[in-house]
C-alpha positions in Angstrom: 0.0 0.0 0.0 1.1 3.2 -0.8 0.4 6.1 1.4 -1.2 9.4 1.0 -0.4 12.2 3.3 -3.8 14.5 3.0 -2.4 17.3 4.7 0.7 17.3 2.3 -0.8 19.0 -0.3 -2.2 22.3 2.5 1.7 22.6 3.5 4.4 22.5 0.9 6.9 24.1 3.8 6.5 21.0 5.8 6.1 18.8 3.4 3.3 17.2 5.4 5.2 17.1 8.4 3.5 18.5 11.9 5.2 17.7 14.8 3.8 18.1 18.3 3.8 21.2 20.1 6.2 21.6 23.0 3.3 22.8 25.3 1.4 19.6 24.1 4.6 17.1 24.9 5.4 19.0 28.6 1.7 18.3 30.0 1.8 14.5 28.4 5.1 14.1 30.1 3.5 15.0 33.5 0.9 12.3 33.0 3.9 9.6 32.8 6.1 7.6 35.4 9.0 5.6 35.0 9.1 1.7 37.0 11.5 1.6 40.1 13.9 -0.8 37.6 14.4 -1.9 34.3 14.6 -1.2 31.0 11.6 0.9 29.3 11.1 0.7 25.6 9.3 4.0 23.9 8.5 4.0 20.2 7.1 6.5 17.6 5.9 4.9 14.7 6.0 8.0 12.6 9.0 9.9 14.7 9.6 12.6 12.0 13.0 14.0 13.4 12.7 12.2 16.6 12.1 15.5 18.6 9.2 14.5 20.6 9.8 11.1 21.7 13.8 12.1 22.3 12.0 15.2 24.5 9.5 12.8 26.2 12.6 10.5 27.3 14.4 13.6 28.7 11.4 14.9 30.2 10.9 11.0 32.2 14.6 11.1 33.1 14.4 14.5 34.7 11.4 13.8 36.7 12.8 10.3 38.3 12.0 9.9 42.0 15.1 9.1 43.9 16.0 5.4 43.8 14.5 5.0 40.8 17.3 3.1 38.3 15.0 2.8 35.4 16.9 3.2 31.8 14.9 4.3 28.7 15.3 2.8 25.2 13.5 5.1 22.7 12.7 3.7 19.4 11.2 5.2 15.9 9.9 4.7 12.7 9.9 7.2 9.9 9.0 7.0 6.0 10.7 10.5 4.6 14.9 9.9 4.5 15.9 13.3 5.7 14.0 13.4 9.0 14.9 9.6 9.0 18.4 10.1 9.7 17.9 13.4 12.0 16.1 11.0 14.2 19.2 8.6 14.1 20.8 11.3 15.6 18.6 11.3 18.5 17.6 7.9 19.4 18.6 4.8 20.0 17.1 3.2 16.6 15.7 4.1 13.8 14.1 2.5 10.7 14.1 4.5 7.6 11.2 2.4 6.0 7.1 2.4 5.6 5.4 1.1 8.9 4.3 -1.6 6.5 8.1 -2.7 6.0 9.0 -2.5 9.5 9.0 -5.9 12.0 8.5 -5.1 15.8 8.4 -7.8 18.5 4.6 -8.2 20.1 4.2 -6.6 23.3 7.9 -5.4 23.3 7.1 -1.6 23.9 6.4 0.1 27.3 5.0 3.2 25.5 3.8 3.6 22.3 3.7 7.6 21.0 1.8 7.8 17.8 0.9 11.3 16.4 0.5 9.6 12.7 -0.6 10.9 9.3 -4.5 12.3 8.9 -6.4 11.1 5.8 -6.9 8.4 4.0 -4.8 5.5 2.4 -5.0 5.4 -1.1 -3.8 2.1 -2.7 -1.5 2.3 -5.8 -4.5 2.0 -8.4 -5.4 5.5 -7.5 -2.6 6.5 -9.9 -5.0 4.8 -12.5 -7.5 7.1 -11.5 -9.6 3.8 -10.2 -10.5 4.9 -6.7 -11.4 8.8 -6.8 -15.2 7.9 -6.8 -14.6 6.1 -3.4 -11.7 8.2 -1.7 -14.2 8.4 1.2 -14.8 4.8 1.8 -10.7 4.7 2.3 -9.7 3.7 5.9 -8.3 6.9 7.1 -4.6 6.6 8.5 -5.2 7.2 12.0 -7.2 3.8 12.3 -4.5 2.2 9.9 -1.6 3.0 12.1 -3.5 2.5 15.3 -4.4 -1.2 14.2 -0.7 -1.9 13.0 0.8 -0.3 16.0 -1.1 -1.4 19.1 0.4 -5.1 19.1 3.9 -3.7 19.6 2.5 -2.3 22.7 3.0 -5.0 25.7 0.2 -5.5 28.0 -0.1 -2.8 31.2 1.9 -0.4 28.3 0.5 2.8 27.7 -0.4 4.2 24.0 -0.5 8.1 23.6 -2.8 8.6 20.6 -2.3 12.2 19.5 -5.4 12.6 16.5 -8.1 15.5 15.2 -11.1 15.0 17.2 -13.4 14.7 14.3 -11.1 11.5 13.2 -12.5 9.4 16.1 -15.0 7.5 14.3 -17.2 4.7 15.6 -14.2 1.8 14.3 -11.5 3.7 16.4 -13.5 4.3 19.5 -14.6 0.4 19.4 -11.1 -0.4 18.7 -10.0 1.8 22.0 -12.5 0.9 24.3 -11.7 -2.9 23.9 -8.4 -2.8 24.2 -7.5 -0.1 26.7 -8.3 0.7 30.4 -8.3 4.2 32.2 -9.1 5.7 29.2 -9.1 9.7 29.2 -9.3 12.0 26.1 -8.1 15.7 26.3 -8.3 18.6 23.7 -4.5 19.9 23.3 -3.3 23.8 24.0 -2.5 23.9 20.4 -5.4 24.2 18.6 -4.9 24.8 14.9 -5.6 21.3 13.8 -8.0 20.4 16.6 -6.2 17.3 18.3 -6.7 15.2 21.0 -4.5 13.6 23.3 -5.6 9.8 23.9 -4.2 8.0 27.1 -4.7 4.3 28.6 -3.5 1.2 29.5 -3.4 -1.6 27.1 -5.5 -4.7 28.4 -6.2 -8.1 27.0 -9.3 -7.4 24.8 -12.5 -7.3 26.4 -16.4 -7.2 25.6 -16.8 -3.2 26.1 -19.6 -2.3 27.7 -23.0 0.1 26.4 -21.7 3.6 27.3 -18.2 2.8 27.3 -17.8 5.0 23.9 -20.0 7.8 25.0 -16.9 10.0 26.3 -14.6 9.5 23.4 -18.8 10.3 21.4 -19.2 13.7 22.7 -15.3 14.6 22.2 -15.7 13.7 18.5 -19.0 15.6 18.0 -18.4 18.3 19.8 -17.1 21.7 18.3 -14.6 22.0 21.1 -13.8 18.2 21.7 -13.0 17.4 25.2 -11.6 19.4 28.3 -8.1 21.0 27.3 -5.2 18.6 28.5 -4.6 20.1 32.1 -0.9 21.8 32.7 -0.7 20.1 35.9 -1.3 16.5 36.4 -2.8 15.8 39.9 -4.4 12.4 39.2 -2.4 8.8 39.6 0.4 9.0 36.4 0.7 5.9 34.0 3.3 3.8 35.0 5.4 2.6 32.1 6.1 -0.9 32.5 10.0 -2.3 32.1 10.6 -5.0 29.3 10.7 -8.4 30.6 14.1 -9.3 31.7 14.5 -12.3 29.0 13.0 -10.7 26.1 14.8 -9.9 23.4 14.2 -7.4 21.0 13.2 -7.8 17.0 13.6 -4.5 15.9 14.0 -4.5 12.1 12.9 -3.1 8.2 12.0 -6.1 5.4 14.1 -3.6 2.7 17.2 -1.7 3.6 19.3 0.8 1.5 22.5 0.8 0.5 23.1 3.6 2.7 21.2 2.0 6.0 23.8 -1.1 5.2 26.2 1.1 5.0 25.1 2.6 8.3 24.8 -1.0 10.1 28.3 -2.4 9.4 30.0 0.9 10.7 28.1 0.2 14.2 28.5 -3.5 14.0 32.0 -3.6 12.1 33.8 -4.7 15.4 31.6 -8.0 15.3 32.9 -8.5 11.6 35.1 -10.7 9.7 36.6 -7.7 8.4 38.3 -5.9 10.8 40.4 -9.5 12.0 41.0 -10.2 8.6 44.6 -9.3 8.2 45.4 -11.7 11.5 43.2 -14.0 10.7 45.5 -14.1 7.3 49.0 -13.2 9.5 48.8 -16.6 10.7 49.0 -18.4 7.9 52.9 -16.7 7.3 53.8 -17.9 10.8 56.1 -21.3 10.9 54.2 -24.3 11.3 55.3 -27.1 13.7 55.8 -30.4 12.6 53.9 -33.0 14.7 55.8 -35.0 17.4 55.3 -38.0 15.5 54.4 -39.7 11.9 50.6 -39.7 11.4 48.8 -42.3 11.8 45.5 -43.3 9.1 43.2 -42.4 12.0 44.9 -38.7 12.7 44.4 -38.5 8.7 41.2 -39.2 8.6 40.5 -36.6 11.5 42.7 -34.1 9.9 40.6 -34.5 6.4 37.5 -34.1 8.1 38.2 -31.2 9.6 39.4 -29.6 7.0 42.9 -29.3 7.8 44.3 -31.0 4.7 45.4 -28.3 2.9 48.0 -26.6 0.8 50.3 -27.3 -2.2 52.8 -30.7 -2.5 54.7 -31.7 -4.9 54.8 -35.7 -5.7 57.6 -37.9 -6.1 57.0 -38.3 -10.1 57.2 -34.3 -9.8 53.6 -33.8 -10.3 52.3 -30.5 -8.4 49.2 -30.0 -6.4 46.7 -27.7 -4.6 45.3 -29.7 -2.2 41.9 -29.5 0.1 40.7 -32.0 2.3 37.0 -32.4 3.3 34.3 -35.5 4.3 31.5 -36.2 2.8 28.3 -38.4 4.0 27.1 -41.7 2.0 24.3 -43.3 2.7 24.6 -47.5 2.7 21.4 -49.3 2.6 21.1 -53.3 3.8 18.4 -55.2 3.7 17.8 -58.4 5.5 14.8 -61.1 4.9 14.2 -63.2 8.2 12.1 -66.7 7.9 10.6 -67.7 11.2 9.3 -71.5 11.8 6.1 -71.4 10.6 7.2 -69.6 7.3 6.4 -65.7 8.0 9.1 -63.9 6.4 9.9 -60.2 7.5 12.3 -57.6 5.5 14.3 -55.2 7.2 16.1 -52.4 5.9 18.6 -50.6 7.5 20.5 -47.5 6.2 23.9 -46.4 7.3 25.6 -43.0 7.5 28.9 -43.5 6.3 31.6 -40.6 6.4 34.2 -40.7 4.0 37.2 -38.7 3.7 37.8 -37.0 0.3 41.0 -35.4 -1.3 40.2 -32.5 -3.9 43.4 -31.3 -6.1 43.9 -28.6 -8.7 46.4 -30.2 -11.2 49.3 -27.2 -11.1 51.7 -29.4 -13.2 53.0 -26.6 -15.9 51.5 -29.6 -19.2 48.6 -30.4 -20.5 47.7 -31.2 -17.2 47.0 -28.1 -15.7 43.9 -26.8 -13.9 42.4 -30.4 -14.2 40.6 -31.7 -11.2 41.1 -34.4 -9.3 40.0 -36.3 -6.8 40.8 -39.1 -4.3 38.4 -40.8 -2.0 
């Protein structure tokens, strides 16, 4: 699926880009508590340049109670290349792909941030001009990313939905009200685009009850919304939950650049081959010892397997050779036929795995020999 930024086309300067108010991110960040311990995952799906979610993690790590130990792992997504790699700059990870290319662990994230694009998804046949009769019967993004984003979100995590008002349709507030608890909706200070701020506690999904929508109702019909998002937070905060001590995080994109390759192997180049490769190589100049004593066939037949077989020799008919030794598996099949005394016969077949030891050679004899393979088994 291809996506379709509405807003793109009402702000060339931002190229569809809106990020959220620092008024907006202060008030959300008095709403939130760090655990005693443990490490806390945040992650913006659509990050942009990584500014709110970096600001959120400064904002948690300046209000720590004392004692608390708590580290904070903040994670994005983002589609666009040049905020993509301001946000690398920022956070801990970043994936410079479609939310559709990304792979996130389930229930890996102890806060999930999601201010995402407003409109509809258009599929690719709209460039064939096939779906402008039902543009309106398009999911709208906000429900698209809410849906693909919720699962990273582990259970007792807590989702910050930042969306216009009006955009809370009856599949979104279902959506919510099954799958969150402590639900509370607020109108933000910045009110040019009329958003809300969305907070709760992911749960196991339940039966929501008649009613249950009727708050996040009135906020969406209303001209005004909801009650503005208060500038001091006097009720219990949400407590965001450390990762499980065992889990281990898949974090990835389907596609990557040349340039996000390039990017990976300078961060992971001291876990390369690479960077050993001239000692791996030194060795090989170094003298070898002889072994304390003639071979024996069975120290052959270990050395060939292994691999250790190796090298050029020179025959006493002065043939020349470029020799590897490796093992190879064949498979021996017996069958036996067994007559008891009243005439039944039974058949059985067993197979063997048998490992034999191969020579391969590169004929280097300067004739019409040379370069011709051969092998000994």
């Amino acid at each position: 699926m291809a996506l379709i930024f509405s807003r793109l086309a009402r702000n060339f300067i931002k190229a569809g880009y809106f990020p959220t108010d620092e008024v907006t991110l202060q008030r959300i960040g008095q709403m939130l508590k760090l655990p005693p311990t443990g490490l806390v995952r945040m992650i913006d799906p659509c990050c942009g340049e990584g500014t709110a979610i970096a600001d959120l993690r400064h904002m948690l790590t300046d209000q720590k109670d004392e004692g608390v130990t708590a580290t904070i792992e903040a994670l994005g997504i983002e589609l666009d290349p040049e905020r993509a790699w301001h946000a690398k700059k920022l956070l801990d990870r970043v994936l410079h792909t479609d939310i559709h290319d990304a792979v996130v662990k389930p229930r890996s994230m102890g806060l999930l941030f999601l201010n995402p694009p407003y409109g509809h998804g258009v599929s690719d046949k709209a460039s064939q001009r096939e779906l402008h009769a039902d543009a309106e019967k398009a999911e709208r993004l906000e429900r698209t990313f809410l849906r693909k984003t919720v699962p990273y979100l582990a259970y007792g995590g807590v989702l910050v939905y930042i969306v216009p008002h009006y955009a809370l349709d009856e599949e979104i507030r279902s959506y919510l009200v099954r799958n969150f608890q402590n639900l509370r909706v607020f109108m933000a200070p910045e009110r040019q685009f009329k958003q809300c701020v969305i907070v709760g506690t992911r749960c196991k999904p339940v039966y929501a009850p008649k009613g249950a929508q009727q708050f996040l109702i009135e906020a969406q019909a209303s001209q005004e919304g909801a009650l503005m998002l208060p500038d001091s937070w006097e009720e219990a905060p949400y407590v965001v939950p450390a990762a499980q001590v065992d889990q281990e995080l898949d974090f990835h994109a389907v596609r990557i650049d040349e340039e996000q390759l390039r990017d990976e192997l300078r961060k992971y180049q001291h876990m390369t081959l690479w960077t050993g490769l001239q000692g791996h190589f030194a060795q090989s100049r170094g003298a070898c010892r002889p072994p304390l004593r003639d071979l024996t066939p069975w120290h052959l037949a270990l050395a060939l397997a292994a691999g250790q077989v190796v090298g050029k020799i020179r025959s006493a008919g002065g043939r020349t050779f470029l020799i590897k030794g490796d093992t190879f598996k064949r498979k021996e099949r017996q069958v036996s036929i067994d007559v008891d005394d009243q005439g039944n016969a039974s058949q059985t077949t067993v197979m063997l795995d048998r490992f034999v030891p191969v020579i391969n050679a590169i004929e280097l004899t300067p004739d019409h020999r040379l370069g011709q393979i051969v092998k000994i088994a």
